[in-house]
Legacy VTK file of the C-alpha trace (Angstrom):
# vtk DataFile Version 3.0
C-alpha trace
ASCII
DATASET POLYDATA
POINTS 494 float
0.000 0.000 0.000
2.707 1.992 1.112
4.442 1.903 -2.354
1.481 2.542 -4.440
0.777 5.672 -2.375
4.621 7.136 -2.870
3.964 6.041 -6.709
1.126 7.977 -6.723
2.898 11.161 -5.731
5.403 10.765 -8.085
3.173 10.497 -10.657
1.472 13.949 -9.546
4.857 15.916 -9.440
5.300 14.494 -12.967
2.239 16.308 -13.901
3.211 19.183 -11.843
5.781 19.698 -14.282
4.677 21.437 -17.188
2.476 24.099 -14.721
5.486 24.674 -13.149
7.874 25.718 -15.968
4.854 27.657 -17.495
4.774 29.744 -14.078
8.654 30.065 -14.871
8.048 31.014 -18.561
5.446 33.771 -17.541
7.681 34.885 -14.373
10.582 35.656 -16.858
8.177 37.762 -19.202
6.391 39.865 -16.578
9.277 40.534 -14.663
11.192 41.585 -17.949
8.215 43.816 -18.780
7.293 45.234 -15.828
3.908 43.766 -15.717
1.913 45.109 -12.472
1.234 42.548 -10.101
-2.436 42.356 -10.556
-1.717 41.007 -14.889
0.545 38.721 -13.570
-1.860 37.606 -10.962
-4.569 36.880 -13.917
-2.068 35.304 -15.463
-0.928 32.747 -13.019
-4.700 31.797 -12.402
-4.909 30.850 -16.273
-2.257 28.310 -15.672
-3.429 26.965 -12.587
-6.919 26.584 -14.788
-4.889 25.011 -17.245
-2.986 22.643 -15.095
-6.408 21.165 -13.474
-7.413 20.418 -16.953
-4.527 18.752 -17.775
-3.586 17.302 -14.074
-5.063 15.815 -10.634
-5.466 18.070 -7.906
-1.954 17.190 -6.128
-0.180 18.145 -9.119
-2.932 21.472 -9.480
-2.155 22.543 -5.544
1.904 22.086 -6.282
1.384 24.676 -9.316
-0.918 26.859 -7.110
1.747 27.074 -4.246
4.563 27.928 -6.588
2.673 29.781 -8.375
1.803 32.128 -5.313
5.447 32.098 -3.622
6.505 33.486 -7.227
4.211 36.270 -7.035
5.797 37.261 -3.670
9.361 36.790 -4.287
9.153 38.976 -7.542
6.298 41.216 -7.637
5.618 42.132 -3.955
7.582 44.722 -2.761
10.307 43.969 -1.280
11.271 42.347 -4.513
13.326 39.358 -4.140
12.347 38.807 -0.714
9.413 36.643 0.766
8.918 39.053 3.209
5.873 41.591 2.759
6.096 44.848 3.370
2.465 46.066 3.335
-0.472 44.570 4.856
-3.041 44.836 1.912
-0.213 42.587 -0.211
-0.660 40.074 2.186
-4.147 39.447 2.157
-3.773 39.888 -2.197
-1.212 36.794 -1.466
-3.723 34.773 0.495
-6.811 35.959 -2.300
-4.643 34.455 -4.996
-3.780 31.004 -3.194
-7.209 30.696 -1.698
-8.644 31.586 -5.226
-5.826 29.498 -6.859
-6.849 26.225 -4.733
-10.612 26.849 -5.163
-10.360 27.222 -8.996
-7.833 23.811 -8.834
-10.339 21.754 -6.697
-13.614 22.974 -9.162
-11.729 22.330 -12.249
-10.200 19.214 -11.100
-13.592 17.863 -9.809
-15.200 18.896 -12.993
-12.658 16.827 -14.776
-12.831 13.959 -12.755
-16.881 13.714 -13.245
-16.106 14.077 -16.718
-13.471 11.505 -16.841
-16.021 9.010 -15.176
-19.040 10.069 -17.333
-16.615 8.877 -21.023
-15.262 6.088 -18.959
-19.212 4.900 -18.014
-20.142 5.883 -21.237
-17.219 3.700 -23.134
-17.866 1.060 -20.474
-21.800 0.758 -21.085
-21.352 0.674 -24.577
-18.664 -2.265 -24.242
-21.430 -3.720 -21.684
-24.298 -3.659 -24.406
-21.958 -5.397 -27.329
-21.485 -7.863 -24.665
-24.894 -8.201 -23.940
-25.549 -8.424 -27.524
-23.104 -11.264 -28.064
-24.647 -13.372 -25.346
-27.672 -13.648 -25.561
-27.022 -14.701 -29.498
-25.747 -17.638 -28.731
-27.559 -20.582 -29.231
-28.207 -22.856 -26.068
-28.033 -25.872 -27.632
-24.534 -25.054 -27.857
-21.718 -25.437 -24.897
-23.033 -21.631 -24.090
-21.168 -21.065 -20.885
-17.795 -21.245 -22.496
-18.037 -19.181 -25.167
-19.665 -16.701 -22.993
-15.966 -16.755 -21.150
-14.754 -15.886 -24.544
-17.109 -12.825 -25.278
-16.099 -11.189 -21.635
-12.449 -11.445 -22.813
-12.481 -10.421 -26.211
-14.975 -7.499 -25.403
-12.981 -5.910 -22.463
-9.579 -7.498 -23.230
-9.144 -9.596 -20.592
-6.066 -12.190 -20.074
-8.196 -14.741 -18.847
-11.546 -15.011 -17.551
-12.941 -17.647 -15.524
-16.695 -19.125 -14.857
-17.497 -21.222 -12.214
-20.925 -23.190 -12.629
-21.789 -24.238 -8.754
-24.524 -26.338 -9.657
-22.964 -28.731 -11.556
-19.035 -27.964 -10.295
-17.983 -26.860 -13.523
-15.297 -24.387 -13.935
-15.082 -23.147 -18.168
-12.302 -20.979 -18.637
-10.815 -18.653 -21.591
-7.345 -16.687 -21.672
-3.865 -17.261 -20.397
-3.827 -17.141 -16.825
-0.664 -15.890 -15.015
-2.234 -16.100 -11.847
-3.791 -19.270 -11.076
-7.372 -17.521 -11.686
-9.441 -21.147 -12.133
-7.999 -21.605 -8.618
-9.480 -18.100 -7.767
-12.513 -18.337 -8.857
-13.385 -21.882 -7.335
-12.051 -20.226 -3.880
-14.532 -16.838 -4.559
-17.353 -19.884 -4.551
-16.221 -22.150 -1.787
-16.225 -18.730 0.550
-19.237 -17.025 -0.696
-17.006 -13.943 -0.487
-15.751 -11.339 -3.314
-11.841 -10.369 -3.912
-10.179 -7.370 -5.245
-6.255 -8.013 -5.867
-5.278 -4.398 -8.190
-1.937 -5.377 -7.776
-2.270 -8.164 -10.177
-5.527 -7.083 -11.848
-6.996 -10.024 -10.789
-11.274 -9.585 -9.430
-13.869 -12.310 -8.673
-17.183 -12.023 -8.097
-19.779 -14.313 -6.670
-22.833 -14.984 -8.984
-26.175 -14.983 -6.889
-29.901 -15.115 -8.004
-32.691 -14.749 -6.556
-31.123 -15.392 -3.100
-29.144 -18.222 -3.771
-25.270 -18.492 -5.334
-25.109 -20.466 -8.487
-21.650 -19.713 -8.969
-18.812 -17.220 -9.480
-16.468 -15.454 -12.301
-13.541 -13.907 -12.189
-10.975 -11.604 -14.255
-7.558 -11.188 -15.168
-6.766 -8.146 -16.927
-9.668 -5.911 -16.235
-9.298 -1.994 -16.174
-11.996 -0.429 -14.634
-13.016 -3.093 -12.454
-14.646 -0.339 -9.997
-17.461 0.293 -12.928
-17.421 -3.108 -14.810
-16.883 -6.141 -12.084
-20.534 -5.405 -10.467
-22.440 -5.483 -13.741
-20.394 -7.992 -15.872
-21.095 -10.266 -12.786
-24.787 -9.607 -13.117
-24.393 -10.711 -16.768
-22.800 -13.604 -15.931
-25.466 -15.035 -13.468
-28.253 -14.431 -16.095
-26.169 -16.585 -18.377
-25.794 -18.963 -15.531
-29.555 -18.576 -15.318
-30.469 -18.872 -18.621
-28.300 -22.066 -19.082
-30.116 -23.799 -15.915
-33.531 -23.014 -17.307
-32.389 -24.119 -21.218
-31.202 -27.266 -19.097
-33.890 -27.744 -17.152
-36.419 -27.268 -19.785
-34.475 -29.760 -22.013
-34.818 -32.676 -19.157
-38.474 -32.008 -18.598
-38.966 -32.366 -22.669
-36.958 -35.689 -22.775
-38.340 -36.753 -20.096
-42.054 -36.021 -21.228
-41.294 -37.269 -24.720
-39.607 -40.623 -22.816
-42.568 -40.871 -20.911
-45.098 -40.950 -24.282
-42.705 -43.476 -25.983
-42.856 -45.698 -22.884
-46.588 -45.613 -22.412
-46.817 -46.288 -26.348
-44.538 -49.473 -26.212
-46.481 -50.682 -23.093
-49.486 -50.225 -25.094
-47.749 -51.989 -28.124
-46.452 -54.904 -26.121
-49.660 -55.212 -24.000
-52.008 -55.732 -27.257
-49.523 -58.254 -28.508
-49.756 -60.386 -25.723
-53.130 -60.257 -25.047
-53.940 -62.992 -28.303
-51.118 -65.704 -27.301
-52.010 -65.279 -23.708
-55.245 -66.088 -24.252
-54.402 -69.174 -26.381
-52.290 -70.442 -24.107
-55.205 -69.828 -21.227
-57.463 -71.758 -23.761
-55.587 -74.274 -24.244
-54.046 -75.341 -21.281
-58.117 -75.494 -20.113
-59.113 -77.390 -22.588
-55.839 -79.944 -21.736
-56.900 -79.900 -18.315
-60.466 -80.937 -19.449
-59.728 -83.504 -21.470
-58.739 -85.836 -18.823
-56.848 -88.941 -19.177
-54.270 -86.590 -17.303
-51.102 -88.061 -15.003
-51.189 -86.096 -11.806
-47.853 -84.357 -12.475
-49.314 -83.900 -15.874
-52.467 -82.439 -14.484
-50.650 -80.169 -12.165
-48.374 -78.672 -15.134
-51.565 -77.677 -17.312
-53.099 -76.090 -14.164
-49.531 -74.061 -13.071
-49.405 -72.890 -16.934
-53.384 -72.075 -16.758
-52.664 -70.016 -13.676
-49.715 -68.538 -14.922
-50.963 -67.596 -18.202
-54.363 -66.254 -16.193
-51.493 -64.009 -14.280
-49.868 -62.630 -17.319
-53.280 -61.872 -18.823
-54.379 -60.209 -15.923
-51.208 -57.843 -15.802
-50.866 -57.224 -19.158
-54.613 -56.122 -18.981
-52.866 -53.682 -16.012
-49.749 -52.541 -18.509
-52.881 -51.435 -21.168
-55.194 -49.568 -18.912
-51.553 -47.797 -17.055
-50.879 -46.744 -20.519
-54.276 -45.565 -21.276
-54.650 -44.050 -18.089
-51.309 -41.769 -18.587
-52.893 -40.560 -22.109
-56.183 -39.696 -19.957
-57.837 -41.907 -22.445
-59.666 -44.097 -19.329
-63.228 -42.485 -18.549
-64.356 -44.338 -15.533
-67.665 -46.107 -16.285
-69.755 -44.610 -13.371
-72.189 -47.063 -12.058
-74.220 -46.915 -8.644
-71.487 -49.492 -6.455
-71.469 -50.598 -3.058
-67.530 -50.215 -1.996
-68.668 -52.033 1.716
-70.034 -55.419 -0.243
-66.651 -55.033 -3.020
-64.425 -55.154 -0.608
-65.712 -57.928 1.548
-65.622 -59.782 -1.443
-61.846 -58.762 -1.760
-60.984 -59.339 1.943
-62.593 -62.855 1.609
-60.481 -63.566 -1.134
-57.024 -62.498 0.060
-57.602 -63.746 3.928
-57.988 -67.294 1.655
-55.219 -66.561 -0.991
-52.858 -65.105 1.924
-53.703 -67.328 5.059
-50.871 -66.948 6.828
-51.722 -63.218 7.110
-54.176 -62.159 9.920
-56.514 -59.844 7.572
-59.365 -58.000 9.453
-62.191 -55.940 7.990
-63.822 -52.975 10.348
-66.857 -51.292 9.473
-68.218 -47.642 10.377
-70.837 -48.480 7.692
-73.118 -51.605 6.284
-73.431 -50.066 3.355
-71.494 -47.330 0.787
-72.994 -46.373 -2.433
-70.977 -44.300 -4.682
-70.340 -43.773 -8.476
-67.841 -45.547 -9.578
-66.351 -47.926 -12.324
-66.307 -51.272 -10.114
-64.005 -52.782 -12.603
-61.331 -49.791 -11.955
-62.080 -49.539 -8.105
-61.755 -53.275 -7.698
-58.006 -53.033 -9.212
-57.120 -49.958 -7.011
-57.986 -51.887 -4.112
-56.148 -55.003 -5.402
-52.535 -52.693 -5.484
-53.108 -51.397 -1.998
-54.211 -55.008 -0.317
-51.213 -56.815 -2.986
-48.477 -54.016 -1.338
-49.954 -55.011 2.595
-49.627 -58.566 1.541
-46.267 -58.960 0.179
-44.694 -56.418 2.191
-45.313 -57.668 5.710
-44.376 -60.376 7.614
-46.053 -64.298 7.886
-48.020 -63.883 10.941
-48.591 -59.967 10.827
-51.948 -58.509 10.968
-53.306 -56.659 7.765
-55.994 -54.506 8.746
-58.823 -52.857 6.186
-61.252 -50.193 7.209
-64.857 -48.237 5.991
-65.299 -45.235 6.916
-67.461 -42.435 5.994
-65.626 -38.912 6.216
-67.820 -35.387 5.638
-69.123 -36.267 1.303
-66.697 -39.019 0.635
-66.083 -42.803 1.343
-63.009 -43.153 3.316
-61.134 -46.722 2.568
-58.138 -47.547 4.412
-55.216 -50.647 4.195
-53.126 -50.946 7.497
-50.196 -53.722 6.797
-47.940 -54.536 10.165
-44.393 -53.520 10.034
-41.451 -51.458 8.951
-43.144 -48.174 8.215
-42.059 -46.178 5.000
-38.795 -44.170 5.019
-39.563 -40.640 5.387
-37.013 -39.971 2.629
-39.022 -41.860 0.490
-42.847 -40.989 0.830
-42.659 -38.346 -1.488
-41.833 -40.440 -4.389
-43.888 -43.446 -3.650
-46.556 -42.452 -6.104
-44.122 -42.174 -9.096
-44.560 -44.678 -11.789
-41.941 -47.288 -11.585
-40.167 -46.303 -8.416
-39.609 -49.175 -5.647
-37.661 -47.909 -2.280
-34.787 -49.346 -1.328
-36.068 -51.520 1.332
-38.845 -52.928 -0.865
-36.780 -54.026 -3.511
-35.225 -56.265 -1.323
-38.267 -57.562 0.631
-40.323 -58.406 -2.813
-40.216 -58.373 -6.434
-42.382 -55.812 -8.364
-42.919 -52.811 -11.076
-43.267 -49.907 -9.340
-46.819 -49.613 -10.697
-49.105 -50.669 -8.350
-49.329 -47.079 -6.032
-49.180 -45.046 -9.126
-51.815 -46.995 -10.820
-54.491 -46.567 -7.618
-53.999 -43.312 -7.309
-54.879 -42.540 -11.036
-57.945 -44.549 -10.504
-58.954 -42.578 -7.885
-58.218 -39.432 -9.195
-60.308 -39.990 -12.278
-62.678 -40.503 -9.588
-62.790 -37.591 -8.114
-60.967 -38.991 -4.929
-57.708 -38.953 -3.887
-54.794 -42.027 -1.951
-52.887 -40.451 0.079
-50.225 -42.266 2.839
-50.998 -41.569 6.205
-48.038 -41.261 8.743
-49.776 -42.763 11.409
-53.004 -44.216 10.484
-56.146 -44.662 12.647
-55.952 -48.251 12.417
-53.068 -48.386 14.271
-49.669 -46.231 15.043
-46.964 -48.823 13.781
-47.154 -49.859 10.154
-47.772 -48.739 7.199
-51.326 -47.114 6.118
-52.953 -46.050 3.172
-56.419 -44.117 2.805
-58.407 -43.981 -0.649
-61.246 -42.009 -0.710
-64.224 -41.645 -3.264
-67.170 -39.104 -3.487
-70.465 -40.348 -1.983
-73.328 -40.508 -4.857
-74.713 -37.008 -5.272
-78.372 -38.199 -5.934
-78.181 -40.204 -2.719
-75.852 -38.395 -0.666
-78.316 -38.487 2.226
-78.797 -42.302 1.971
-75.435 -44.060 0.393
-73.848 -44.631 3.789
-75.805 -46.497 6.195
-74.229 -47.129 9.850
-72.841 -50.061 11.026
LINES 1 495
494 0 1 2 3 4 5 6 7 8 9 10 11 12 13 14 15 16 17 18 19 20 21 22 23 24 25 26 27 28 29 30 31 32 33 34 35 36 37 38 39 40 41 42 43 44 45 46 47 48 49 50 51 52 53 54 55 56 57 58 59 60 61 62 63 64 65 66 67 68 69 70 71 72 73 74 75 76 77 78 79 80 81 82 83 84 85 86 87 88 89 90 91 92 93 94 95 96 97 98 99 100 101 102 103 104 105 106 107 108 109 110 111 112 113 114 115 116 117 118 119 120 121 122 123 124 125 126 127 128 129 130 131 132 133 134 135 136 137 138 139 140 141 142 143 144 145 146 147 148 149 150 151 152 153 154 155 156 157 158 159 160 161 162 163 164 165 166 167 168 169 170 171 172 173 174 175 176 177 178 179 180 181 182 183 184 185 186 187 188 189 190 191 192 193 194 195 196 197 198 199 200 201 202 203 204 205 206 207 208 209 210 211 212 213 214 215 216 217 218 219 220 221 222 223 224 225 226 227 228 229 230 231 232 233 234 235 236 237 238 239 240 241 242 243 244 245 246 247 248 249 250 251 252 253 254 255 256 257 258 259 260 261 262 263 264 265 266 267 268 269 270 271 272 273 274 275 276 277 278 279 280 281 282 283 284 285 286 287 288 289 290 291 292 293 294 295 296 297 298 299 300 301 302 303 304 305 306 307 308 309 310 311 312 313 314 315 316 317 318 319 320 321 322 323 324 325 326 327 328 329 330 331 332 333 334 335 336 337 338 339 340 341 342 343 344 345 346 347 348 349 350 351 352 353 354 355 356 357 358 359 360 361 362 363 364 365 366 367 368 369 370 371 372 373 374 375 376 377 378 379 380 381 382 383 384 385 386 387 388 389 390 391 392 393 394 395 396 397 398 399 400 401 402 403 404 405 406 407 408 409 410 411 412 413 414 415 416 417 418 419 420 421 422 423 424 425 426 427 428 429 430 431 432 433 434 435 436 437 438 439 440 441 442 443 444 445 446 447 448 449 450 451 452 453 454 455 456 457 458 459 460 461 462 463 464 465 466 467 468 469 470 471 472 473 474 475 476 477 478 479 480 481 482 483 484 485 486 487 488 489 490 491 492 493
């Protein structure tokens, strides 16, 4: 610090130098000619004018003070002397340096603001090319580095530096004598700005909205007092712009993956649906024929059942896919849900004995409209997930309720509740947990299926953190809208 002041000085009595051997050039004259002192007053003023034009105000006051000390030593009587001899010649000595220095600070201030105002000026207009060059560039392109490029070629930079935070990318353009990559990924890590003028070297942390996305920094810049703050701002709407090209890019794939997905499960489901059905056929008719070995008998049946299971899930795979294209309109019929799913809990406490399944009643009866086919299979995921997910032994619990306008099902399984990490995402098509993939084998379907179905009923299935049935476990709750026309009578009390 201490050497950039002492350069500054001597870069001020540099300046100082042509004032000062003006005031010379004009001392020799008037004192040659016998100018009065009040002309040769006049005239030093005009060069102390001159020198703040051309000078700062250190080099301006140096001029003023010589300036004034020449007046006295050759002008004021006694000539040759510094001393003064009248009274009124001392105050005109003090008039001139106070007027000298007043004049020296206006005109140097005025040149200053002036200064600043072409330097803004040439700076804003650099700023707008800039501005002009990125947002040209097409995103489909690697945008963030040439962007690098642009802020050196436009303001001359060594090297410039980007650092995108959100994916830990650093893109960088220039020669770097400084280690400014380095720099820059520091700026980041510390969430804090750096000015080092001694090497030219400035970086800036990018923020948005709140939140850093990354930082930038230069090597080479002039100016960096008008220029750093908004070339940073630049550079975080580039940052910007790239995350939302990026993120809009994703959500397209993904939406267009999604359609091609739900087309080949479509594809794949129609073209099984024919063989299946053969082979269901046939293996019937095999069984039926008689004249069957035991062993024989019991291989028709497993491929009967198996080929029954394949139908029945490949009938799943076609109404998922038709389901995601909104193309399933429920069939609304008047429906008991209390008698459908006794019918269900009779059949899974038989399929799954080893599970203790219980069924508890608020109502006898629930009438709402609603595509039985549909509401059958929603119920068939939730009691499927209870079932294979618990333990031999555990208690699976189902429940009827009636809640203010809708029917209120619920499916309580025993054991290991559902990660809280996870519970957001258990409604996504194809996504298992991590526990559950190792407990069972499945699609990831079954949860995301139900809760279409009862969305395109005008219901919702939600998980319930702690259910009513019980506090340990696992619980979900489907609900569907009572029948308007009925309202009053569709739920009779248990």
């Amino acid at each position: 610090m201490q050497r950039v002041e002492n350069h500054r000085y001597w870069r001020s009595g540099i300046r100082a130098i042509p004032g000062t051997l003006l005031v010379g050039v004009v001392t020799s004259m008037c004192f040659g000619l016998r100018v009065d002192l009040t002309v040769t007053g006049f005239l030093y003023l005009i060069i102390v004018v001159l020198q703040s034009l051309i000078g700062d105000f250190v080099s301006s006051v140096v001029v003023s003070v010589i300036a004034d000390l020449c007046l006295n030593y050759f002008f004021v009587p006694p000539i040759f002397s510094f001393r003064v001899s009248d009274s009124s010649d001392i105050w005109a000595l003090i008039a001139f340096l106070v007027t000298g220095l007043v004049i020296t600070r206006l005109t140097t201030r005025v040149h200053r603001e002036m200064q600043v105002s072409e330097r803004q000026r040439r700076e804003m207009k650099l700023l707008y090319e800039l501005a002009q060059r990125l947002f040209a560039l097409d995103p489909r392109e690697p945008m963030l580095t040439k962007s690098v490029a642009h802020f050196r070629e436009v303001f001359g930079l060594r090297a410039g530096c980007l650092y995108d935070g959100m994916n830990a990318e650093l893109h960088c353009d220039g020669d770097s004598q400084t280690g400014l990559a380095d720099r820059t990924r520091a700026a980041y890590l510390s969430q804090q700005d750096s000015d080092d003028p001694a090497s030219a070297v400035f970086t800036r942390v990018l923020r948005a909205a709140g939140n850093t996305m990354g930082a930038i920094g230069f090597e080479g810049l002039r100016d960096a007092d008008l220029t750093a703050g908004p070339l940073a701002e630049l550079a975080a709407a580039m940052l910007e712009r790239a995350r939302v090209f990026r993120d809009a890019s994703h959500a397209s794939a993904a939406a267009q993956a999604e359609v091609f997905r739900g087309a080949i499960l479509d594809a794949l489901a129609h073209e099984f649906k024919t063989p299946l059905a053969t082979i269901v056929a046939a293996a019937g008719g095999l069984r039926e024929t008689g004249g069957l070995r035991p062993e024989q008998l019991e291989l028709a049946e497993m491929a009967e059942a198996e080929a029954s299971k394949l139908g029945r899930l490949t009938s799943r795979l076609l109404r998922i896919a038709r389901l995601d294209r909104e193309e399933v309109k429920p069939q609304l019929e008047l429906t008991d849900v209390a008698e459908l799913v006794i019918h269900l809990a009779d059949e899974y406490a038989e399929r799954w004995s080893d599970r203790k399944l219980s069924l508890t009643k608020a109502v006898t009866s629930a009438e709402v409209l609603a595509d039985a086919e549909l509401l059958q299979l929603a119920l068939r995921q939730l009691l499927d997930n209870a079932c294979r997910y618990s333990c031999a032994g555990s208690a699976i619990k189902i429940g009827i309720d009636l809640e203010d306008e809708f029917v209120a099902l619920r499916v309580w399984n025993q054991g290991r509740p559902i990660a809280a990490s996870e519970r957001a995402r258990i409604f996504e098509r194809f996504y298992r947990g991590a526990e559950t993939r190792q407990v069972a084998a499945g699609s990831g379907l079954g949860l995301y299926v139900a809760r279409k179905i009862a969305q395109a009923h005008g219901g919702s299935l939600d998980l319930e953190s702690d259910g009513p049935l019980d506090s340990e476990g696992t619980s979900f709750r489907l609900t569907i809208p009572i029948a308007k026309s009925d309202s009053g009578q569709a739920g009779k009390t248990a």
